[in-house]
MIGUVEX-131713 format. One line per 10 residues: number of its first residue (from 1); their letters; for each residue z, x, y of C-alpha. Coordinates in pm, whole numbers. Example, Ala and Ser with C-alpha at 12.3 -4.5 7.8 and 13.67 -1.06 7.14 Angstrom:
1> AS> 780/1230/-450 | 714/1367/-106
This chain:
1> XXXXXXXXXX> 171/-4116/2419 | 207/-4124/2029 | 435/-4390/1885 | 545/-4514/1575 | 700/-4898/1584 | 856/-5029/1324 | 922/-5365/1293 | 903/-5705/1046 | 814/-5463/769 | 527/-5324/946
11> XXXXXXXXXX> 451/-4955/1028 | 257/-4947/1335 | 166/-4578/1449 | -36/-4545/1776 | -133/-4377/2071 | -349/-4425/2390 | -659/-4452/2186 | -609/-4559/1795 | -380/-4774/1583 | -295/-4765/1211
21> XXXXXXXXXX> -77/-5001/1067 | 85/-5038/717 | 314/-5309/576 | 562/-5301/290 | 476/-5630/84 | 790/-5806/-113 | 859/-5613/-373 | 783/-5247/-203 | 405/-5252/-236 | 226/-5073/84
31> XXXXXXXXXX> -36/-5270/203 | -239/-5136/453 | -356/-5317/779 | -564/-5155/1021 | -745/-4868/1143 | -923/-4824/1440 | -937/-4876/1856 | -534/-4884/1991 | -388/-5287/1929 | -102/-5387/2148
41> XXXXXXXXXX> 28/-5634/1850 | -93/-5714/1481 | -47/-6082/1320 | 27/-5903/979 | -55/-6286/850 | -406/-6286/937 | -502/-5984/760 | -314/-6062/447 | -511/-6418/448 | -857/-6220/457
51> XXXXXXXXXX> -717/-6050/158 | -640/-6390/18 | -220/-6318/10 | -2/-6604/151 | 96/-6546/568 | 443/-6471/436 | 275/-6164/217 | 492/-6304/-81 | 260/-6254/-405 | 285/-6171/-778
61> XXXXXXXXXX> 137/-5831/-909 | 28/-6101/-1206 | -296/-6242/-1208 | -501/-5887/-1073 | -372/-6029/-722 | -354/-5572/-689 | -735/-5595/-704 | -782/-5741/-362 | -494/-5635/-179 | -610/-5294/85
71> XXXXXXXXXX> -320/-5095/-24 | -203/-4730/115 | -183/-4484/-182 | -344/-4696/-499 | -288/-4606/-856 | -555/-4761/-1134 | -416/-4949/-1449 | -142/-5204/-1379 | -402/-5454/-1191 | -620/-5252/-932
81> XXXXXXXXXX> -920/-5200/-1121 | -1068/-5000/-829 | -1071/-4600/-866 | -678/-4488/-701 | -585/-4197/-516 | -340/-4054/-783 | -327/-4042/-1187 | -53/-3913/-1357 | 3/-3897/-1721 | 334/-3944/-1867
91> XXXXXXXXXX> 517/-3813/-2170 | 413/-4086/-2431 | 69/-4038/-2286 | 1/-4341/-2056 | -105/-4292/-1683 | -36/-4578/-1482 | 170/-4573/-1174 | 379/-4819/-1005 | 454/-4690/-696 | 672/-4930/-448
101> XXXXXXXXXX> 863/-4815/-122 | 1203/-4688/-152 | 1269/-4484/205 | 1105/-4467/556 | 1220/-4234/768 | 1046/-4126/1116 | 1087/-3757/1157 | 1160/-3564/1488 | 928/-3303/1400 | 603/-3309/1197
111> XXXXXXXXXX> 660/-3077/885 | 474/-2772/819 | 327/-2815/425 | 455/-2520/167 | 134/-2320/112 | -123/-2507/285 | -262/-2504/619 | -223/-2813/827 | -203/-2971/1161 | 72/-2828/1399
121> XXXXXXXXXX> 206/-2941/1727 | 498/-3094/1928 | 319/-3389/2073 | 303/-3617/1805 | 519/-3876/1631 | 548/-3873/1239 | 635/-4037/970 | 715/-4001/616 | 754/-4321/358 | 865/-4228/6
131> XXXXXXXXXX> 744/-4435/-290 | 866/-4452/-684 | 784/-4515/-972 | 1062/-4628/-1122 | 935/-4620/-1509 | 816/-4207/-1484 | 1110/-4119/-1187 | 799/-3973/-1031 | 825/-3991/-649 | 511/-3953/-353
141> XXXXXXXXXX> 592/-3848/-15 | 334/-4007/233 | 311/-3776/548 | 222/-3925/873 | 138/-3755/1201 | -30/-3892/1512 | -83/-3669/1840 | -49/-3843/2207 | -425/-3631/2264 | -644/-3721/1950
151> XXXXXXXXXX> -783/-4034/1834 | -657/-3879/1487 | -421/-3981/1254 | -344/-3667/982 | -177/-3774/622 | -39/-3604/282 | 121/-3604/-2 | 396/-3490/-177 | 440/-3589/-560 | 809/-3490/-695
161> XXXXXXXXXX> 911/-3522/-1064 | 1218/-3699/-1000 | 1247/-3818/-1427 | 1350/-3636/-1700 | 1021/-3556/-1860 | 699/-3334/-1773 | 476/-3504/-1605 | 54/-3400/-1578 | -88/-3484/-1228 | -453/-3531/-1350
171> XXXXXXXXXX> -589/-3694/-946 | -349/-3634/-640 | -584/-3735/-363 | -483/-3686/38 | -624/-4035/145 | -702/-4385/92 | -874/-4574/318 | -936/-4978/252 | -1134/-5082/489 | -1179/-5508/519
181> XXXXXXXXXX> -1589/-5527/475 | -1853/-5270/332 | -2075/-5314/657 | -2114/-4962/756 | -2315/-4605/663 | -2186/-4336/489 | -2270/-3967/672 | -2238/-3691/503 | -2305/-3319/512 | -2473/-3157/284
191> XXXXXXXXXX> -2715/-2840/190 | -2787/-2543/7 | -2783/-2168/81 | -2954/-2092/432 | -2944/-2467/502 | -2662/-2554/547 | -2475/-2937/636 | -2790/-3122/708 | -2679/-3501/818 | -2796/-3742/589
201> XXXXXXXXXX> -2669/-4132/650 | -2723/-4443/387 | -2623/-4783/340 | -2326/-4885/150 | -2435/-5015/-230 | -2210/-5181/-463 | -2018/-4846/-668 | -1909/-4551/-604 | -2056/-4299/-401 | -2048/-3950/-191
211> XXXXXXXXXX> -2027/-3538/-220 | -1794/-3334/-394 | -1787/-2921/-493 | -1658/-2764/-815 | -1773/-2414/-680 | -1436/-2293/-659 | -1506/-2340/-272 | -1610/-2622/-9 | -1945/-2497/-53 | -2257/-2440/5
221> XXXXXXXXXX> -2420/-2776/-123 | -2145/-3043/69 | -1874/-3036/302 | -1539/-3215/247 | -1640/-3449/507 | -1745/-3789/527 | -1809/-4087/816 | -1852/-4437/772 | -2060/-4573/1116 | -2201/-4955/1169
231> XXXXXXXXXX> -2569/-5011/1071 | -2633/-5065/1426 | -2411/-4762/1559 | -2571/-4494/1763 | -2473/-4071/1821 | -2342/-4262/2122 | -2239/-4648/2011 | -2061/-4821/1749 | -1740/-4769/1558 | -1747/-4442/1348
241> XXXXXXXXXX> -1463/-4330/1105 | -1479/-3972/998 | -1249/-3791/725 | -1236/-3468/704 | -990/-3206/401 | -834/-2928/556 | -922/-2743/250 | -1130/-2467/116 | -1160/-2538/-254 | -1292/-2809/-490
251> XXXXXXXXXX> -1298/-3166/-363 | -1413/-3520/-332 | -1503/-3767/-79 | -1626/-4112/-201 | -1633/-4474/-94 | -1691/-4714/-298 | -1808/-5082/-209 | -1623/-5325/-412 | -1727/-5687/-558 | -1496/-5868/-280
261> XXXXXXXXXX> -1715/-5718/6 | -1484/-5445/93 | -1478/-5076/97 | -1240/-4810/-21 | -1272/-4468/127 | -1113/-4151/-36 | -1065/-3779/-7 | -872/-3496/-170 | -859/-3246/-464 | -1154/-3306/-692
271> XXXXXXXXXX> -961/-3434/-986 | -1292/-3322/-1231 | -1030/-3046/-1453 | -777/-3092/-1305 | -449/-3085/-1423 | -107/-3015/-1254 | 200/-2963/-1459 | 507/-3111/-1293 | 831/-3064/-1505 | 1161/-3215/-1398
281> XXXXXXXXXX> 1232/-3195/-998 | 897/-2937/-954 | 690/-3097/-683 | 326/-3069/-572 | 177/-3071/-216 | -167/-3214/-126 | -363/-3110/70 | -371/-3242/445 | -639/-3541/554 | -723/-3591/929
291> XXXXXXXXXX> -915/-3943/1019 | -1090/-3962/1301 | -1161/-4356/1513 | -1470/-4364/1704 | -1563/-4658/1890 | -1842/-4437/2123 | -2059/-4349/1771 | -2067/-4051/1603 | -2049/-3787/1943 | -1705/-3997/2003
301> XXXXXXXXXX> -1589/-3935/1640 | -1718/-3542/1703 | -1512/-3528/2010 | -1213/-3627/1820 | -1218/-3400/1553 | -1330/-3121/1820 | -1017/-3195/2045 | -821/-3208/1670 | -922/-2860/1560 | -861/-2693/1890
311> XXXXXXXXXX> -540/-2804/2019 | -363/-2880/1645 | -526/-2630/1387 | -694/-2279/1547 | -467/-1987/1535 | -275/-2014/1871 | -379/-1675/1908 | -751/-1812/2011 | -702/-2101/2139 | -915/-2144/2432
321> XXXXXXXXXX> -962/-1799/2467 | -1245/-1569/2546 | -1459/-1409/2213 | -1611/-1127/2221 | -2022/-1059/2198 | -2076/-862/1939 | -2343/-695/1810 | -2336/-672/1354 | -2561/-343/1182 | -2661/-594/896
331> XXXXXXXXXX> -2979/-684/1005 | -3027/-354/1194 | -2940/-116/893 | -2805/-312/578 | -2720/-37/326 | -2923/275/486 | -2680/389/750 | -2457/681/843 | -2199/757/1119 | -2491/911/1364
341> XXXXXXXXXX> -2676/598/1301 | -2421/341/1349 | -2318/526/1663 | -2678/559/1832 | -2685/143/1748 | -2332/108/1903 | -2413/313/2197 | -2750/81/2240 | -2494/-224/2220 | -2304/-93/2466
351> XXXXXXXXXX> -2593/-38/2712 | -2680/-465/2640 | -2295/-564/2816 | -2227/-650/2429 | -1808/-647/2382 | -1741/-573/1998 | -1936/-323/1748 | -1958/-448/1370 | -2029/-229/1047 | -2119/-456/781
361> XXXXXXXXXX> -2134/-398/409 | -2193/-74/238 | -1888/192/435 | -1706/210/90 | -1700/344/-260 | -2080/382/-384 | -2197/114/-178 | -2583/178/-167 | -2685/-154/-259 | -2502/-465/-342
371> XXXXXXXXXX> -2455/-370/-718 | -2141/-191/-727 | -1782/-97/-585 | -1636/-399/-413 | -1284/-357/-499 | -1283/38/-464 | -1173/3/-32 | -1184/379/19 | -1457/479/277 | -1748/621/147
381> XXXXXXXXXX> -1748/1009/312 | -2151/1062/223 | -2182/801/459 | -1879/848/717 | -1778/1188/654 | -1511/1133/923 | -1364/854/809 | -1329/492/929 | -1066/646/1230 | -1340/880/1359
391> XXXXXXXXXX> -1638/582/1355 | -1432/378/1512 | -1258/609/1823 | -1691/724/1884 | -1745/285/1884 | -1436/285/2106 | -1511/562/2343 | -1881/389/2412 | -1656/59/2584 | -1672/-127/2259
401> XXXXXXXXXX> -1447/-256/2065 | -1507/-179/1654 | -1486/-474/1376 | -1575/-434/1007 | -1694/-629/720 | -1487/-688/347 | -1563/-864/74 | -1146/-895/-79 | -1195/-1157/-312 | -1468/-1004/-528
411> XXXXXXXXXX> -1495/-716/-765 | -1767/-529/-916 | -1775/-474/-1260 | -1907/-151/-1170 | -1583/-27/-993 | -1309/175/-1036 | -1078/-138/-978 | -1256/-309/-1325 | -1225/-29/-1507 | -910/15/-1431
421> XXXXXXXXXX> -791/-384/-1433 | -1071/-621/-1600 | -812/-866/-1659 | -738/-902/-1247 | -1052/-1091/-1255 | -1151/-1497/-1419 | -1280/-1495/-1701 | -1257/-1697/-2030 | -1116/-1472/-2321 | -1402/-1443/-2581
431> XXXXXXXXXX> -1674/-1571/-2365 | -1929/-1329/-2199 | -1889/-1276/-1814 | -2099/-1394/-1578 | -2208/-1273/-1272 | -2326/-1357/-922 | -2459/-1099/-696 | -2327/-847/-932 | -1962/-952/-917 | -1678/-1099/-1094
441> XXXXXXXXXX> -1429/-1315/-893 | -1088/-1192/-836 | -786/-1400/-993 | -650/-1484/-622 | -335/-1747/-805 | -200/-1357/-935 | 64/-1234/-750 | -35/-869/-803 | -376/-964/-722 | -232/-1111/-436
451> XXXXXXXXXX> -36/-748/-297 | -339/-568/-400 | -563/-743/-147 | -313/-791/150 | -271/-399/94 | -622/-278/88 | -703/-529/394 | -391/-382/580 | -505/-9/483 | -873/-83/649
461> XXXXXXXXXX> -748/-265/921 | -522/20/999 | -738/308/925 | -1043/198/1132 | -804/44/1406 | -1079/-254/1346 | -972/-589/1649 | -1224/-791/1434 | -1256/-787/981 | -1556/-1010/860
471> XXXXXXXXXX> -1444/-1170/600 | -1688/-1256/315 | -1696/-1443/-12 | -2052/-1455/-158 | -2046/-1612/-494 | -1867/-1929/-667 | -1676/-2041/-948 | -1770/-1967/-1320 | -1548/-1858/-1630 | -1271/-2059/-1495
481> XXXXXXXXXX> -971/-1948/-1675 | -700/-1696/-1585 | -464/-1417/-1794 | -106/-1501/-1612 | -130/-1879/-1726 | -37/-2062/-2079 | -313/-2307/-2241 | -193/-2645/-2090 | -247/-2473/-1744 | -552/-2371/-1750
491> XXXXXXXXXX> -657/-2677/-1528 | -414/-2545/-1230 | -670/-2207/-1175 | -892/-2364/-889 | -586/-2528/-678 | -354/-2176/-734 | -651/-1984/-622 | -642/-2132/-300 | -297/-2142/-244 | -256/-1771/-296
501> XXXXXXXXXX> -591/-1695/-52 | -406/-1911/164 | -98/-1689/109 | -315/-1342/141 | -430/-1500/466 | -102/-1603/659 | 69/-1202/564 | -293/-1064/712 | -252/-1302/1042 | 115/-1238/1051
511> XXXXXXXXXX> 82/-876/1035 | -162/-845/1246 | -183/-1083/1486 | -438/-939/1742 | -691/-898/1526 | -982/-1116/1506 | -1070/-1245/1186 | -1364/-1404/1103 | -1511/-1620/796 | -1837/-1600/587
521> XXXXXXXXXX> -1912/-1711/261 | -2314/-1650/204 | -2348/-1780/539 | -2123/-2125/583 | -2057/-2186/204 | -1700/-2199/265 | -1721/-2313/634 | -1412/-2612/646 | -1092/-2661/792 | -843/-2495/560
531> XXXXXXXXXX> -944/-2149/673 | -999/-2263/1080 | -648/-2257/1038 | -677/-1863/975 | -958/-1774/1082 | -1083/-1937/1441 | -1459/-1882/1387 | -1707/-1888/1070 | -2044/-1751/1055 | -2228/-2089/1030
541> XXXXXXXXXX> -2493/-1989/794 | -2731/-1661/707 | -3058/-1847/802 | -3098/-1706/1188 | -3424/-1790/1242 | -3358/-2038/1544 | -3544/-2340/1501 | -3378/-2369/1113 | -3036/-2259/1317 | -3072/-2627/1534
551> XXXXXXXXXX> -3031/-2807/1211 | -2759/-2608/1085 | -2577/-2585/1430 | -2658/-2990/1484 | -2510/-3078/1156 | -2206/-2834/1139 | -2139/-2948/1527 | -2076/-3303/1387 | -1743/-3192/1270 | -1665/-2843/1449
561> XXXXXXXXXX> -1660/-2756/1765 | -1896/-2457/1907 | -1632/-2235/1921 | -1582/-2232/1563 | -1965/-2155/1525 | -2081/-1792/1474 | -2443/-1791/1588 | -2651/-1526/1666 | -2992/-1358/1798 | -3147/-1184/1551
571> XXXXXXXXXX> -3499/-1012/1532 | -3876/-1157/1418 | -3998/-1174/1196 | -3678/-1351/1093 | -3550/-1151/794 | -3464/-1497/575 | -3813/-1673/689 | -4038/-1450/861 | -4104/-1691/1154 | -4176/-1518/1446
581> XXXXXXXXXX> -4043/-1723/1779 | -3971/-1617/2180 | -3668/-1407/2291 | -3566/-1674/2508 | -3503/-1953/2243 | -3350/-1770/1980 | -3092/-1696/2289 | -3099/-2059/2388 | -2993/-2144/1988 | -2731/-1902/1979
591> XXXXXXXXXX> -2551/-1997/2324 | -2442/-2331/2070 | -2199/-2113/1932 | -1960/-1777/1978 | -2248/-1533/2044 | -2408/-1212/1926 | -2645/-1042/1810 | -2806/-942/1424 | -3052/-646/1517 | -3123/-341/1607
601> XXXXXXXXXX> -3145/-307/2032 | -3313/29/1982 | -3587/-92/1769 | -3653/-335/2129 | -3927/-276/2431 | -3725/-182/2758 | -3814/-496/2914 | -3714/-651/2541 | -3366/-440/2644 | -3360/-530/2971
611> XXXXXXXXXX> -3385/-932/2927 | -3072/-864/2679 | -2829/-736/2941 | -2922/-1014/3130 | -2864/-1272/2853 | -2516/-1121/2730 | -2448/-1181/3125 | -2505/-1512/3109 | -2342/-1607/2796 | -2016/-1424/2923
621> XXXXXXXXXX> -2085/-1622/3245 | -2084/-1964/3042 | -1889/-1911/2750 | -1562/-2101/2842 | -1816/-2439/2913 | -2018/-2342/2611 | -1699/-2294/2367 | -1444/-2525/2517 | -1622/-2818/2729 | -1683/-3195/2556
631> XXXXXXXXXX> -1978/-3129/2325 | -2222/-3416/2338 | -2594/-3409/2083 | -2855/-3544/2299 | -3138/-3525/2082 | -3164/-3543/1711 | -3376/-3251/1494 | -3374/-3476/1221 | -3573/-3741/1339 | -3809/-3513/1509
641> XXXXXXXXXX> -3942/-3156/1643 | -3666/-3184/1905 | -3359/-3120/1981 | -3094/-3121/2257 | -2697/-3065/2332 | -2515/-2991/2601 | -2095/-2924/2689 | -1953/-3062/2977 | -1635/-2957/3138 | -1287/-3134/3182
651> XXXXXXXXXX> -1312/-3229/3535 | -1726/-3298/3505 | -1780/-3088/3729 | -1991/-2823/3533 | -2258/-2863/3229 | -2505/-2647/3017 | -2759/-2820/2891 | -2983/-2679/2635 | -3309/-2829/2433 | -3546/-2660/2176
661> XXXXXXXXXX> -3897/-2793/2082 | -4077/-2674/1777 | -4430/-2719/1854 | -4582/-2798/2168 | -4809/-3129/2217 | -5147/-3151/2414 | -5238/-3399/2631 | -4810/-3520/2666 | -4575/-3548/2938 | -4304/-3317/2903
671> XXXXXXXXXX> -3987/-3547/2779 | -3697/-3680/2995 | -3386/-3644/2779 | -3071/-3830/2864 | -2814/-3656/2936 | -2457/-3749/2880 | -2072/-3714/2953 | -2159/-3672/3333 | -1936/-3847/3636 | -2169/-4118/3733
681> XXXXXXXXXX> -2063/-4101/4093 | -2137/-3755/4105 | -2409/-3578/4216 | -2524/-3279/4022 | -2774/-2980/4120 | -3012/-2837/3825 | -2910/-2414/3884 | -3221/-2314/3784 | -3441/-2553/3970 | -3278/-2630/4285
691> XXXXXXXXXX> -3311/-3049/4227 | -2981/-3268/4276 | -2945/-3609/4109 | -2697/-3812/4056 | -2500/-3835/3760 | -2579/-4221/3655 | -2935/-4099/3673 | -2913/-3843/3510 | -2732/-4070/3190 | -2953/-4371/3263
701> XXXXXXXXXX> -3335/-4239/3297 | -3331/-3832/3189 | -3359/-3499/3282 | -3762/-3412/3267 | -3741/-3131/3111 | -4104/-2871/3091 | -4105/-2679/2771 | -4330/-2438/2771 | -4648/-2419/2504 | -4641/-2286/2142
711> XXXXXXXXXX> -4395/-2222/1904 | -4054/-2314/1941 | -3978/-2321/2326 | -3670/-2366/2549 | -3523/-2408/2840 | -3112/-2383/2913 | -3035/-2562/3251 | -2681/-2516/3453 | -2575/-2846/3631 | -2272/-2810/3891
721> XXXX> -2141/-3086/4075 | -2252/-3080/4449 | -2035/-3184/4776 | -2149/-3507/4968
């Protein structure tokens, strides 16, 4: 059960797994203590004297004694020469902060945050401490929550202008971690277009280092992620701290390795432009940080965030529920399609078991190539002369159910909507646009921008009677400025873009709560927690050739859990790098996430045909294990040609196991590969081969496991749990 104790100045919050402890020094300063594996008691004296403070924690603020102490929510400039969480200039132009405890107060309820997606839940205990500075009257709210079921601990802030004066937030970051010694890795995740969060881990050198985005999204190129492991730590050994933004926009994630051996880990807002008005009693809400403890590796620290995401921050709507296997026209048609033609494809789906139909780009306005008309959301009647409610009652009467793609945050500057408001979208005044694909970026912080999408979403969603809207974003950030805001808050455009998507997002999932929305962004350029809360699955990247997809799915696994993960079949040569590999693997890839398809079934042999119904059988068959059971990376892609995973369920009774070989080898054994998560004392039977082993056996010495020849073979394996 989750706990908070409070006692001889401490702040102890814990639960069956983790601790995390804080202490108000004399004076008000927050020191922190600890993070990591649960402690029944903390000698607050012994980790003040590894900090060099007295046992009694009495010290002077004189002398830089700020420069060693591991402290909660740091400021730089009044004797912490280390990079702080939060900068804040004042009126006469200065920007340090002297922030000392004035309240603590442990809530009944954990607070929902105004405007931002966050954490949610009964079974937790939280906290809130309140800090001033006494010389500005500014005022931070540190937010605490800690579930009885996740080795998490989730924190905020909340900066009020409690003075007389305007204030400019210029760095408002979610978390600071100090950690005691600098012995440990940093992981992070990081990529490009159609590659997607590879895993790449270093050593800890003295500085500042890490990934940030000023793409106007978490991006393509890093994830607001980061994990700090032991040298020695293993996927399944060693103490691991992850820390993850639930946020969609511009961030940072450093840690920096200080001259006293130590480390300071932080994450929030990327503070490169930024700049935050705050006049007299206006506040501003960060956004929400969840750190994960780990002291089973990196799988453990998975786990945790896995367990995190699906019982505290998926719409409730889809929590450990069923998704549907759906079949999307973009690979099978792109832009050259009409009703008859998206029918005959649908009534093919149908005929493979598949559950939802999905038109992709190119139903509205002039939409014959990807040059013109998002913005214009009025069905294109060349194309569907019978509208979006005929297409999808014909998708409907075949069994299926009908889902469509939008683009709402873009605009084409060939559109009706440009022409008839160019000054809806960013742009600089007196600078020349710029474009991405052909399109201008909507000026989401608008509040008639705002109505304008919620209301051509709403139209689509009720005209095509669509269960399922695809929601894309396929360019970034540039000409950062917007019409509706003065000079000095220019620097607010990034942070009140996302909080009025956000906004767009909770009226679409309010008003229509059955429908099944899901994200895209070129692929996984926007793939993060901030829209999980919204939006319960993300199409994990627009590289589908499979043996690129175990990378992808590898990497983006080490923070979200398969059911988050849109992955599907899709034909050869693969469209994004003509690789051409078996049926049977690029179904074995996509059972590591929510399942479908990206082709054309009539373009397929009969037997091609046939071995689909059979593998939509199986992947219905599985997909609760698959999408919901403990997750657990076997073998690494990175550090070889292999790679393995495999979910286990609750009870350990069930598991899938699945592993993917790029090339075969002559003259080699086939490999064992350990399994894990198993009940040792069980016995388990291999489905497809009749054996039984036991389950330490299976753990201790392998599975052998014969892959077939050539490129990129497979195998998937069902264990069950036999009766003495």
């Amino acid at each position: 059960m989750a706990e908070i104790i409070r006692e001889d100045g401490l702040f102890h919050l814990r639960n069956d797994a983790i601790s995390y402890v804080m202490r108000e020094m004399p004076g008000g300063v927050l020191a922190h203590l600890y993070a990591g594996p649960r402690l029944a008691r903390v000698n607050a004296a012994n980790l003040l004297a590894h900090a060099g403070m007295p046992a009694d924690g009495t010290f002077s603020v004189q002398e830089m004694a700020l420069d060693k102490l591991p402290r909660e929510y740091p400021s730089f400039g009044l004797g912490d020469m280390r990079e702080g969480a939060l900068t804040v200039r004042a009126a006469d132009g200065t920007t340090a902060v002297d922030l000392r405890l004035e309240t603590a107060e442990i809530l009944e309820t954990k607070p929902a945050l105004e405007g931002l997606p966050a954490t949610f839940g009964d079974d937790c205990a939280a906290l809130r401490l309140t800090l001033k500075d006494a010389h500005t009257g500014l005022k931070v709210e540190l937010n605490y929550a800690i579930y009885d079921d996740c080795p998490a601990v989730v924190r905020s802030a909340r900066l009020v202008n409690g003075g007389e004066a305007p204030l400019t937030v210029t760095r408002a970051f979610s978390l600071c971690l100090d950690l005691p010694d600098d012995d440990w890795q940093l992981i992070t995740l990081s990529g490009g277009w159609a590659r997607e969060r590879s895993v790449y881990r270093r050593a800890l050198v003295p500085g500042e280092q890490g990934v940030s985005s000023r793409n106007g999204a978490s991006s393509l190129q890093a994830s607001p992620f980061l994990a700090l492991a032991r040298p020695q730590g293993t996927e399944s050994a060693g103490e691991v701290v992850g820390a993850a933004l639930i946020y969609s926009g511009n961030f940072t994630a450093t840690v920096a390795a200080t001259q006293y051996g130590a480390a300071r880990a932080q994450i929030g807002i990327n503070d490169r432009d930024f700049a935050w008005q705050l006049l007299p009693g206006e506040a501003l809400q960060t956004p929400e940080a969840a750190l994960v403890f780990s002291d089973a590796g990196i799988g453990g620290m998975s786990r945790g965030f896995h367990r995190l995401w699906q019982n505290h921050l998926l719409p409730r709507r889809w929590m450990n529920r069923p998704r549907p296997i759906l079949l999307n026209s973009w690979e099978a048609a792109y832009f050259d399609f009409d009703e008859e033609k998206l029918v005959s494809i649908a009534a093919a789906a149908a005929e493979m078991g598949a559950e939802l139909f999905v038109m992709d780009d190119g139903w509205f306005g002039r939409r014959d190539d990807d040059t013109t008309s998002l913005g214009d959301w009025d069905v294109d009647a060349r194309k569907l002369p019978g509208g979006l409610g005929r297409l999808g009652d014909r998708v409907r009467a075949l069994g299926l159910q009908f889902g469509i793609w939008m683009e709402p945050e873009m605009i084409s500057p060939e559109s009706e909507l440009y022409r008839a408001h160019p000054d809806w979208c960013l742009r600089i005044p007196g600078r020349e646009d710029i474009t991405g694909r052909h399109q201008l970026i909507l000026d989401m912080g608008r509040a008639d921008v705002q109505d304008f999408v919620v209301e051509s979403v709403s139209r689509t969603l009720r005209d095509s009677g669509a269960s399922y809207l695809k929601w894309d974003m396929n360019r970034n950030f540039s000409n950062i400025g917007s019409a509706v805001l003065p000079p000095e808050r220019q620097g607010e455009v990034p942070h009140r873009y996302m909080l009025g998507l956000y906004a767009v997002m909770e009226r679409l999932v309010r008003a229509f709560p059955d429908v099944l929305f899901e994200g895209c962004s070129s692929g996984g350029g926007r793939f993060d927690a901030g829209l999980l809360y919204y939006v319960p699955q993300y199409w994990c990247s627009d590289d589908t050739d499979a043996l690129r997809r175990c990378r992808i799915q590898y990497g983006t696994s080490m923070l979200f859990p398969p059911s988050t993960i849109g992955a599907h079949v899709s034909a050869v040569p693969n469209h994004q790098t003509g690789v051409v590999t078996p049926l049977e693997t690029r179904f074995a890839v996509a059972l590591g996430g929510t399942f479908g398809y990206e082709l054309d079934p009539r373009a397929l042999s009969p037997e091609e045909r046939e071995a689909l119904r059979g593998q939509v059988a199986f992947a219905s068959e599985t997909q609760m294990l698959r999408l919901y059971g403990d997750f657990y990376r076997l073998v690494s892609p990175f550090e070889g040609d292999m790679t393995a995973w495999m979910s286990v369920s609750a009870d350990r009774a069930e598991a899938l196991l699945t592993v993917v070989r790029d090339l075969s080898h002559p003259n080699s054994m086939p490999p064992m590969v350990r399994l894990q998560g198993l009940d040792a004392a069980k016995r388990y039977r291999v489905r497809e081969t009749g054996e039984v082993y036991g389950g330490d056996e299976l753990m201790r010495i392998g599975l052998c496991c014969p892959l077939g020849n050539g490129i990129a073979a497979s195998l998937v394996y069902r264990l069950a749990a036999v009766e003495e």
